[in-house]
NUTORZA-514364 format. One line per field, with one value per residue (C-alpha): residue number from 1; residue in three letters; x, y, z negated. Coordinates in steps of 0.001 Angstrom, whole numbers, plus 524288, in hexadecimal, padded with zeros to 5 digits. Layout:
<nodes>
nr = c(NUM|...)
rest = c(ALA|...)
px = c(X|...)
py = c(Y|...)
pz = c(Z|...)
</nodes>
This chain:
<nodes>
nr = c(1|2|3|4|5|6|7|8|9|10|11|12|13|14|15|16|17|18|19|20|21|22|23|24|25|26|27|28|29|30|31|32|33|34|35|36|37|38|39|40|41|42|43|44|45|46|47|48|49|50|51|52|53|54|55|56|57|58|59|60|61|62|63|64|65|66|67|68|69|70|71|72|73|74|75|76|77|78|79|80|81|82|83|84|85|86|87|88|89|90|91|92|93|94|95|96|97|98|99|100|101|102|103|104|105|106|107|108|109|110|111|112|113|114|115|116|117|118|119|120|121|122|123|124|125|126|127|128|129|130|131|132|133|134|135|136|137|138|139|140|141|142|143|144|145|146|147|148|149|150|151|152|153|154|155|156|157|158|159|160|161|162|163|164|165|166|167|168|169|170|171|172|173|174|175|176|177|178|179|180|181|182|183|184|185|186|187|188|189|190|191|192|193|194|195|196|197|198|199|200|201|202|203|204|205|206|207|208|209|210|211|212|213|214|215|216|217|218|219|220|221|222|223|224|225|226|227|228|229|230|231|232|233|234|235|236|237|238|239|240|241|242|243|244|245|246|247|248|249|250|251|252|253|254|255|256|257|258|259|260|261|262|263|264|265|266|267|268|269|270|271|272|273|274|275|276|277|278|279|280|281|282|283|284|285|286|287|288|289|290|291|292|293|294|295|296|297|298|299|300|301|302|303|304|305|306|307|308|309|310|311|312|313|314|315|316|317|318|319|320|321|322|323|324|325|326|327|328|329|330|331|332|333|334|335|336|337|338|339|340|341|342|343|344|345|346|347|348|349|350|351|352|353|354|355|356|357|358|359|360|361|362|363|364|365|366|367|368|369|370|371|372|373|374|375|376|377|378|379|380|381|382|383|384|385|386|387|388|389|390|391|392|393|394|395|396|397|398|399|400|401|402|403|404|405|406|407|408|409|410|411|412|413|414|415|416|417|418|419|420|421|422|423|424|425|426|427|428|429|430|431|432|433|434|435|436|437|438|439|440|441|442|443|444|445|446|447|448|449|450|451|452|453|454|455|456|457|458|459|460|461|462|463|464|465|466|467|468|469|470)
rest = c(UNK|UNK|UNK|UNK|UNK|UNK|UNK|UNK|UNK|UNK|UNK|UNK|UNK|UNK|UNK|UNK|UNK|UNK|UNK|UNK|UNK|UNK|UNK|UNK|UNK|UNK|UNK|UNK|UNK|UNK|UNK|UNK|UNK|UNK|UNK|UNK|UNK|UNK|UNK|UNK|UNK|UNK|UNK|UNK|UNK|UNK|UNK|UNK|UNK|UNK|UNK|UNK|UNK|UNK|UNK|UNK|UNK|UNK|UNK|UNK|UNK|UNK|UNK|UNK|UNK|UNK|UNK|UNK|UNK|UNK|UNK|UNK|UNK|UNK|UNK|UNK|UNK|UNK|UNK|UNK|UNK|UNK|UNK|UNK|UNK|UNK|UNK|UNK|UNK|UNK|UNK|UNK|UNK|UNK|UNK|UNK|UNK|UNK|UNK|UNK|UNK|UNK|UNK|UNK|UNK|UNK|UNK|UNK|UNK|UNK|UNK|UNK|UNK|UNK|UNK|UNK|UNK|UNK|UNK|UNK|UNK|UNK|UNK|UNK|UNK|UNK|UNK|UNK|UNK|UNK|UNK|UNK|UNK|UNK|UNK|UNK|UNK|UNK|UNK|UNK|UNK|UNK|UNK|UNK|UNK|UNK|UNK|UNK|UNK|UNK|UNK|UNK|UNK|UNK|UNK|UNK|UNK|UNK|UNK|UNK|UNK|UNK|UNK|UNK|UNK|UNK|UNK|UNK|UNK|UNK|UNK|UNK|UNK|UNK|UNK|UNK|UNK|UNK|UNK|UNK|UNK|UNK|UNK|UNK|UNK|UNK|UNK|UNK|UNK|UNK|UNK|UNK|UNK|UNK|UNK|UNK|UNK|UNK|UNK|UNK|UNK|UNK|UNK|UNK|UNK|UNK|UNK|UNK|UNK|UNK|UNK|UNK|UNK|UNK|UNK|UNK|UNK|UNK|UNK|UNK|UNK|UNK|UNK|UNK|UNK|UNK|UNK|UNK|UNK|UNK|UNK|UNK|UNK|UNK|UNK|UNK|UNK|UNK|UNK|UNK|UNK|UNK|UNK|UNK|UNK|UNK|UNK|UNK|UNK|UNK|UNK|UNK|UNK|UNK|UNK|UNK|UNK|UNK|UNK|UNK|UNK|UNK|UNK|UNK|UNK|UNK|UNK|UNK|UNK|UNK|UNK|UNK|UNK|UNK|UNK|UNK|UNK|UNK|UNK|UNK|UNK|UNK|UNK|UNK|UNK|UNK|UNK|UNK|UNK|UNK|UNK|UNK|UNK|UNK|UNK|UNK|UNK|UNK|UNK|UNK|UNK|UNK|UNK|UNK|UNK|UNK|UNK|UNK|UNK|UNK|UNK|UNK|UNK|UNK|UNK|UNK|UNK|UNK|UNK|UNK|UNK|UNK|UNK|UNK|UNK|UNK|UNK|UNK|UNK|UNK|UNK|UNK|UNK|UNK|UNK|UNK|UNK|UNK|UNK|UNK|UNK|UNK|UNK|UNK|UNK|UNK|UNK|UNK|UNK|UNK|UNK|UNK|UNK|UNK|UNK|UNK|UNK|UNK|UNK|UNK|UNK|UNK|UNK|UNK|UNK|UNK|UNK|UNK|UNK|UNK|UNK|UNK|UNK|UNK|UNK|UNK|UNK|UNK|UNK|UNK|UNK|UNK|UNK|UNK|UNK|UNK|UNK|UNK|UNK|UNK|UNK|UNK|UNK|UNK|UNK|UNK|UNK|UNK|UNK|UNK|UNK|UNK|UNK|UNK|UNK|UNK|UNK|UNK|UNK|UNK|UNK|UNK|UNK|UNK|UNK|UNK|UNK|UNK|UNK|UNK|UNK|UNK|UNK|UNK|UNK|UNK|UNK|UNK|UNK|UNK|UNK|UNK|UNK|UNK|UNK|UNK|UNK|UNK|UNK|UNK|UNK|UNK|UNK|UNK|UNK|UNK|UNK|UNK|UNK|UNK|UNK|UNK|UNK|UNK|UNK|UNK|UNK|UNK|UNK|UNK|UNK|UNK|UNK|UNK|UNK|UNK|UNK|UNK|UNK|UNK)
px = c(6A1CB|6956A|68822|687D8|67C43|6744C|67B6B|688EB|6862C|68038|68CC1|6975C|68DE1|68FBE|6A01E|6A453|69A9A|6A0F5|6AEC0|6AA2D|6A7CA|6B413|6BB9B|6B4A6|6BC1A|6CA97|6C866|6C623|6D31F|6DBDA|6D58C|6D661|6E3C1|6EA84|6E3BC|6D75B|6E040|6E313|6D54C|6D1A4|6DE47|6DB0F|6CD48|6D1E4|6DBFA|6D091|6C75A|6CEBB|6D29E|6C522|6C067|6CCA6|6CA52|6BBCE|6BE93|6C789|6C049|6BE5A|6B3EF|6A98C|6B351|6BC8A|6B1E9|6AB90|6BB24|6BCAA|6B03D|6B293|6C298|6B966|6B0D2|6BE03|6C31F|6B74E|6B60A|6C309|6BF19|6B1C9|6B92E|6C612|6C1A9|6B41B|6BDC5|6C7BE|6BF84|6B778|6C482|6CA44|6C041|6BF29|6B580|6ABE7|6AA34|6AB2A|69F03|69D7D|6A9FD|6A756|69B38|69EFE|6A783|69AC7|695C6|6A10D|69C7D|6929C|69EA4|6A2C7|69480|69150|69F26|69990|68C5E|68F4A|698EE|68F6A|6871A|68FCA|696A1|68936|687ED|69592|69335|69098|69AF7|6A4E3|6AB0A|6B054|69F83|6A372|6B220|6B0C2|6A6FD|6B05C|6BCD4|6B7AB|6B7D5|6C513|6C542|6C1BC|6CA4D|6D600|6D4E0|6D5EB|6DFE4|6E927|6E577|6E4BB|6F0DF|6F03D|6E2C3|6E528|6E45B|6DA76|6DF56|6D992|6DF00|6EACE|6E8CC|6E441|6F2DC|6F9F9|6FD47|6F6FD|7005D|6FBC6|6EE3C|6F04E|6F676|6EAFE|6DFB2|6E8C6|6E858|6DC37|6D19E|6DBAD|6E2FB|6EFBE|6F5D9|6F65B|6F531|6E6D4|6DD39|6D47C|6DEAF|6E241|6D472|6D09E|6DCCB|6DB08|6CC6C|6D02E|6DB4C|6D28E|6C886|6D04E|6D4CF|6C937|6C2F9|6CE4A|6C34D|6C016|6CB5E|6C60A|6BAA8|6B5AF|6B330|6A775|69F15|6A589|6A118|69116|69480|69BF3|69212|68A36|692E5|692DE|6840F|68272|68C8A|6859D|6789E|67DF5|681B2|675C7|66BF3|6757A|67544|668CF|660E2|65AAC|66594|66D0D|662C6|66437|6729F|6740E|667C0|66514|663AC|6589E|65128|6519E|64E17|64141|63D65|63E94|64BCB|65394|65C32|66BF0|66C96|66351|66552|6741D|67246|66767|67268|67C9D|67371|67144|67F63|680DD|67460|67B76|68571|68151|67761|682C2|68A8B|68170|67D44|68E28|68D14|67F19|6854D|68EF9|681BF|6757E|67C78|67D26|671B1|667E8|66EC2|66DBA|65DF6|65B77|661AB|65865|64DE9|64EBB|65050|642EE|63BBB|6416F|640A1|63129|62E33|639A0|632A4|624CD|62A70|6311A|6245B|61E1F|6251D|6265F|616FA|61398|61EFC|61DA9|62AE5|627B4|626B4|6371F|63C91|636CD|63FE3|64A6C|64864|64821|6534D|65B40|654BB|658A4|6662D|6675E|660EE|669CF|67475|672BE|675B4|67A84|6856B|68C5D|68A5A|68DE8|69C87|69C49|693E4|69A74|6A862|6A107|69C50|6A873|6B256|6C0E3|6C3DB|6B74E|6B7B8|6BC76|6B783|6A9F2|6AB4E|6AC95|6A243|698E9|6A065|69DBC|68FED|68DA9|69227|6898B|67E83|68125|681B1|6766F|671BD|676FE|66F62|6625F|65E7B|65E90|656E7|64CD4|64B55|64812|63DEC|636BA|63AF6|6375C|63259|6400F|6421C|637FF|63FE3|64A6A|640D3|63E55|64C59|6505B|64698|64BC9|65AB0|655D4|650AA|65E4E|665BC|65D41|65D07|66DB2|6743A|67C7E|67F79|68F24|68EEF|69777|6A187|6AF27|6B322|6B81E|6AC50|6A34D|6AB4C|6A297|696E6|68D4C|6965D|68DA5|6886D|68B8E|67EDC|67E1C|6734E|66996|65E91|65D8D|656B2|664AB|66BBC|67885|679D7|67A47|68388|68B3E|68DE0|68CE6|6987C|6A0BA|69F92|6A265|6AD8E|6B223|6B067|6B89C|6C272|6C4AC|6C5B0|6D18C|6D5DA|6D728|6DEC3|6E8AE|6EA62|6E99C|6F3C2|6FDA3|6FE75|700CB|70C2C|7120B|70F5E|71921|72225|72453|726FA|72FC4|73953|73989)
py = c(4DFB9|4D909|4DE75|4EAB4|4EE81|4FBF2|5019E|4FE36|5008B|50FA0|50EE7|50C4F|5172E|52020|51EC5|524F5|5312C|530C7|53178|53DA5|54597|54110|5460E|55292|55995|553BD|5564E|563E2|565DC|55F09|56713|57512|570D7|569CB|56D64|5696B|55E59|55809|55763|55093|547EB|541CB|53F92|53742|53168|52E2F|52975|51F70|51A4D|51A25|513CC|509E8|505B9|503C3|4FB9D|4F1A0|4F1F5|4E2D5|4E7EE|4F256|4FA25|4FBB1|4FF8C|509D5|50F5A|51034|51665|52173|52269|52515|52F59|536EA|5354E|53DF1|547A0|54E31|54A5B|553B9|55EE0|56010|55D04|563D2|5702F|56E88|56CF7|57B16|5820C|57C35|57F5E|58C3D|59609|5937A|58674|5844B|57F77|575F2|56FB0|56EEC|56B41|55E69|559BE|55359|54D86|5450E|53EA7|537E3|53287|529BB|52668|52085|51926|51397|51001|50A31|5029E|4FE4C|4FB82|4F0F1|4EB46|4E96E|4DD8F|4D856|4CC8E|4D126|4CA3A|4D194|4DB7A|4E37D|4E7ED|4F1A3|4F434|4F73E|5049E|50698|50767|50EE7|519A6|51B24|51D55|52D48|5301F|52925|530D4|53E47|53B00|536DE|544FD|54CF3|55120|559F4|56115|56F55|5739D|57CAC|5899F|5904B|585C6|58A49|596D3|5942F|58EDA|59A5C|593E3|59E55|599EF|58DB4|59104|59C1D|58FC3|58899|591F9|59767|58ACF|58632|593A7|59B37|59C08|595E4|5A339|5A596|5B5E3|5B202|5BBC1|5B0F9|5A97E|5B5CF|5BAB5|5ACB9|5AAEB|5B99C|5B67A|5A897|5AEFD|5B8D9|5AF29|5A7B0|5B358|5B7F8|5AA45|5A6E4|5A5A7|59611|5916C|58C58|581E0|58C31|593FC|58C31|58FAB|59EDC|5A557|5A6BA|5A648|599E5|593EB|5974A|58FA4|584BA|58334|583CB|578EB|570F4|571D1|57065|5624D|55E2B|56185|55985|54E47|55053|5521F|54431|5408C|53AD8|52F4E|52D16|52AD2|521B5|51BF1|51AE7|50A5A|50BA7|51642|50C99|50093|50A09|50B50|4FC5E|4FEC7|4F3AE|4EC71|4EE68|4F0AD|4FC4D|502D6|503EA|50707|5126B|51707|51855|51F1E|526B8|52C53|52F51|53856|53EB5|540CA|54644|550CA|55322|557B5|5608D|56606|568FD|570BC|57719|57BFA|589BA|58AD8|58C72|58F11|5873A|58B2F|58729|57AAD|57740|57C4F|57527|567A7|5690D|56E6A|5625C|55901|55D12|55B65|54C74|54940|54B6E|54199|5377E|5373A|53603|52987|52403|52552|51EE4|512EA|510D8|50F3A|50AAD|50411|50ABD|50740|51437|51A64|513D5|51829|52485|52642|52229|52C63|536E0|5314F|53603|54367|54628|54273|54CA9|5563C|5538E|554E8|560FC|5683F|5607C|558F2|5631B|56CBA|566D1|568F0|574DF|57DC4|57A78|57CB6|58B2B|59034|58C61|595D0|59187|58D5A|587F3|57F9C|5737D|574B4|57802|56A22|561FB|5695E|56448|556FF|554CF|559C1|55314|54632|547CC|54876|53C81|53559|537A2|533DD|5285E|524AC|52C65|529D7|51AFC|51CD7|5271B|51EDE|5110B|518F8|52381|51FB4|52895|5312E|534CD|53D1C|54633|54B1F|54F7B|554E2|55DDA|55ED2|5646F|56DAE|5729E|571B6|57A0C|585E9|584E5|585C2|59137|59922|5950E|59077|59A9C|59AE1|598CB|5995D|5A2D3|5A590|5A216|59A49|5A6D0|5AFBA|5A4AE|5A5DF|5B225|5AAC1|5AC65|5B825|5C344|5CB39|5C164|5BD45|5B0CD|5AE2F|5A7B3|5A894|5B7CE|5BFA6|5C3DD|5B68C|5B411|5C269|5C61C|5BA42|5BE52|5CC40|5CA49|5BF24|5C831|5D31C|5CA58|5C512|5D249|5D862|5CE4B|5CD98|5DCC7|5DAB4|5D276|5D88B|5E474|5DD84|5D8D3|5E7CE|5EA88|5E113|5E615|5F041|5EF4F|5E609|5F1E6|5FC5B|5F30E|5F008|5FDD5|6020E|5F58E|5F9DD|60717)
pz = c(6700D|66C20|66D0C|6643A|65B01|65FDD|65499|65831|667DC|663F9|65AC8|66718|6703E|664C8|662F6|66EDD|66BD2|65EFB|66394|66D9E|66123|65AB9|66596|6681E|65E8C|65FF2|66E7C|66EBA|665B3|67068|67A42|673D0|66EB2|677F7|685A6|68C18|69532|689B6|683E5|69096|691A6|681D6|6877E|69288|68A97|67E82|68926|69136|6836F|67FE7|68B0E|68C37|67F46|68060|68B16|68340|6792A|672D7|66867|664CF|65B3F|6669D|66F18|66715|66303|67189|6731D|66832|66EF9|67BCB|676DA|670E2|67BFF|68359|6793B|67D84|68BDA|68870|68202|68A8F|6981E|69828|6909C|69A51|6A6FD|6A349|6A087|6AD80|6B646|6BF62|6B90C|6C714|6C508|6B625|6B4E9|6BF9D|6BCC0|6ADD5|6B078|6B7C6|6AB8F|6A391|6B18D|6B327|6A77C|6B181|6BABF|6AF59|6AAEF|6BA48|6BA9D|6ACF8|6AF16|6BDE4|6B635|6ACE7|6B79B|6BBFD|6AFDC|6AC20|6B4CE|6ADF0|6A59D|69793|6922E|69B1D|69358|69EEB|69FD7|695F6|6973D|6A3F0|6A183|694F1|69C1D|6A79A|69EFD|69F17|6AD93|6AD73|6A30B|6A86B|6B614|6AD1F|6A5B6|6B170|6B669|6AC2A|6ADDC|6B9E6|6B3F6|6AF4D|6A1EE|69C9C|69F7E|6959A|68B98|68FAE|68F8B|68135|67FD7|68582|69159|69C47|6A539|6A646|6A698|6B09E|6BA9D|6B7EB|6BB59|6C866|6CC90|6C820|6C842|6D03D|6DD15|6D66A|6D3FE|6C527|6C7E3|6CF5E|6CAAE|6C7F5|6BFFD|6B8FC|6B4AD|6B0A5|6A890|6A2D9|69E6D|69820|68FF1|68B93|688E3|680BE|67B0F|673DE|672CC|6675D|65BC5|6635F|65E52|652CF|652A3|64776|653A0|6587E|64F3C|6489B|6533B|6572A|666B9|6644C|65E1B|66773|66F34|6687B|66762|6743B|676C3|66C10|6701E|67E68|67A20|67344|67DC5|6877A|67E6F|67A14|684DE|68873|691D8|68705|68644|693B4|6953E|68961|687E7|695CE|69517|687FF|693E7|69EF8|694CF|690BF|69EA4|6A1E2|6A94B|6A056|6AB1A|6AA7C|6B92D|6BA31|6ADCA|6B180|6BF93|6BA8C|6B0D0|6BC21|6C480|6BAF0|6B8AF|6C53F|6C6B3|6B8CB|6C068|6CB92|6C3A7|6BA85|6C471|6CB14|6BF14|6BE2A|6CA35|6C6DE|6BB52|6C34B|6CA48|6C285|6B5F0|6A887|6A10A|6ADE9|6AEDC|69F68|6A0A8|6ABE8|6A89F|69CF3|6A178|6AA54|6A1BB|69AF2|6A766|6AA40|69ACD|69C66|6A6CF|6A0F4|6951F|69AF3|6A34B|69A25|6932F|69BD5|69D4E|6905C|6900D|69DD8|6A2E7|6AEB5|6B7C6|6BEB2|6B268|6AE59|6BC46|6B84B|6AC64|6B551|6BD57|6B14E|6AB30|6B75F|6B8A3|6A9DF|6AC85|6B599|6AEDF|6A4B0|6ADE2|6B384|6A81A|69BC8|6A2C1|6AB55|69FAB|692DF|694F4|69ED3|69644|68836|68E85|693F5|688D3|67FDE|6802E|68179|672CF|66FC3|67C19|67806|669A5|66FE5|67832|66C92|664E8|67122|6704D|66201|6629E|66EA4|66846|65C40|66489|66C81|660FE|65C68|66A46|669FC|65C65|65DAF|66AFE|66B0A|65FE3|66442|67062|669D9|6616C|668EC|676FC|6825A|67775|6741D|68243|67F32|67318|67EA4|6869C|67B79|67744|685A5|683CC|677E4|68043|68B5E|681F3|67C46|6883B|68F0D|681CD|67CCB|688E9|69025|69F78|6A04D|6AFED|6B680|6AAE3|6A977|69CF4|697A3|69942|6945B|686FA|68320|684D2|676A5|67276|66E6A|6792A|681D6|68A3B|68D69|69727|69007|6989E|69859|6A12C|6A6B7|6A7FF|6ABC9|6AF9F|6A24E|69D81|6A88C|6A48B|694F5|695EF|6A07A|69662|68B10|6923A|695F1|68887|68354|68BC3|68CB1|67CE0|67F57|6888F|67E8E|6757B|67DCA|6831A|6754A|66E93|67C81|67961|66906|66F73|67801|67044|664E5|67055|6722E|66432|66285|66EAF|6683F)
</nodes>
């Protein structure tokens, strides 16, 4: 395909970013519409495309049409699955299991760079050095779709639908014993229908922004997305070569074998930070990946300082070393927690529509990424990470101050969270004891409201059932 300009190469980086946030929308219709199984079967379907195409591609407009098909494709993959997976999963381990959808993310990205690794001792005029990354794409997506067909439903999609039956089978067998009259299946079913019941008003996409505890929501999910894109890491997973050439690190072999090795530390901290997440709560996890990332930002920009005027080799193993602590400070919190905590604190009908808000948003930013940082780098350099060392700073205050603790709660009770009265655990001298007993009593409140209806609108319907037979 040539040798493209910067322009055109930031232009082909840039289309499959472009085609996320052209699918964020569509996706979360098919999902609230048709079912979350079929949000996640068009994103298989979308991405093996993608990917196939890419692969035969014979010339840069294929290539970057495949690319944009490919980043359509994962918009519905973002939406559905991450919606699907959080509605699925048993109330006790919600947040470990959601938690591990983002980290998975770093499977792919070691099968990826290990292949780079060794298609990039092919001969550069063998085209198979690039379609062989491109079409190993398809690989994930194809191992869904010939599965997909034996995972459950959302139950309270269906539930959504009318169809209780169905959804009562699927938590008995899945958060039950089996036996659709289980307490536990009964009580879970009971709090999703009345849930659902008095959470009508999310219906519209008017609804994310009518109300002041949805957009309360909302901000939270935005600003959850820009200090995870915008929080230095970003520089490190796409400009990671430009760091390595600064530091004197410029050879093919080590710069891809430093990349793999890097993945699978991401990884590896991703994942525990998934299972830290049921145990020391959300909001420590979020303050302490930043709080952590502050503390390795200071001696990664004093190295990298240092290199840049000494040439110190010391000094460049140094950054090395920081560039792998970061990652898994970054890891701790903002990989596990960028899907688990947006599908918490979105109630049932804003779910999906709340995804692709943090899809589009989180798409905008890249972009800009993808055209300020090269920038920022070639002019100020090592100059440029103390701007996110003060940026985190400004993200930690945020989180401690806006940031609720969703630990403990079923979907259901965490759909009062940011109504009036409710507290939400903010860092007050009470903690999760109070959220604990202000969301109960919200849920209860609520509940017993519907509760009255029902008994209410019963017996209207007898009391007109007994006149009628007389």
């Amino acid at each position: 395909m040539g040798t493209p300009t910067p322009s055109q190469l930031g232009l082909i980086t840039a289309i499959y970013f472009i085609g996320v946030f052209c699918g964020g929308v569509p996706a979360s219709i098919v999902t609230d519409r048709f079912g979350r199984k079929w949000g996640v079967t068009v994103g298989q379907i979308l991405t093996v495309a993608g990917a196939s195409f890419q692969a035969a591609s014979r010339g840069r407009a294929q290539y970057m049409g495949a690319r944009f098909v490919l980043g359509f494709g994962i918009a519905f993959n973002m939406c559905a699955a991450a919606t699907l997976l959080s509605e699925l999963a048993i109330p006790q381990f919600r947040g470990t299991l959601v938690s591990l959808f983002n980290p998975f993310w770093y499977v792919g990205s070691i099968i990826a760079a290990w292949t780079c690794f060794g298609t990039s001792h092919m001969p550069k005029t063998d085209a198979w050095g690039w379609r062989t990354p491109s079409l190993l794409q398809a690989l994930c997506p194809t191992f869904v779709l010939c599965l997909i067909y034996w995972v459950p439903e959302s139950p309270r999609w269906l539930v959504s639908r009318g169809r209780n039956a169905e959804a009562v089978a699927i938590i008995a067998k899945y958060h039950g014993t089996g036996n659709d009259d289980d307490p536990t299946t009964c009580a879970e079913i009971s709090e999703i229908e009345l849930a659902l019941q008095q959470a009508r008003e999310g219906i519209r996409w008017s609804a994310l922004v009518t109300k002041k505890a949805n957009r309360n929501r909302i901000s939270v999910v935005i600003v959850m997305v820009l200090m995870c894109l915008w929080c230095g890491q970003n520089i490190i997973t796409y400009y990671f070569s430009p760091i390595l050439n600064s530091i004197g690190i410029t050879g093919s072999t080590k710069q891809t074998g430093i990349n793999g090795g890097i993945n699978i530390v991401n990884l590896v901290s991703s994942i525990l930070g998934a299972f830290l997440a049921d145990r020391v709560g959300r909001r420590k996890l979020w303050m302490t990946s930043f709080a952590g990332m502050i503390v390795v930002g200071v001696p990664f920009t004093v190295l990298s300082a240092v290199y840049v005027q000494t040439r110190k080799t010391g000094a460049g193993y140094g950054v090395v070393v920081c560039l792998f602590l970061y990652d898994v400070a970054y890891n701790i919190a903002c990989n596990p927690l960028l899907y688990s905590y947006a599908t918490e604190i979105m109630p049932f009908f804003m779910r999906a529509r709340g995804l692709a808000v943090k899809t589009l948003v989180g798409q905008i930013a890249l972009i800009i990424n993808m055209y300020v940082n090269p920038i920022a780098l070639a002019a100020i350099g090592y100059h440029y990470y103390i701007f996110f060392i003060g940026l985190n700073c400004f993200w930690l205050i945020l989180i401690f101050f806006f940031f609720p603790e969703t630990k403990g709660y079923s979907l259901e009770q965490l759909a009062v969270l940011f109504d009036d009265g409710v507290d939400t655990g903010r860092g007050g001298p009470d903690g999760q004891g109070a959220t604990d007993r202000s969301i109960v009593a919200a849920v209860d409140d609520k509940s017993q409201s519907i509760v009255e209806v029902q008994s209410s609108e019963s017996q209207t319907s007898s009391e007109m059932d007994e006149k009628h037979l007389n």
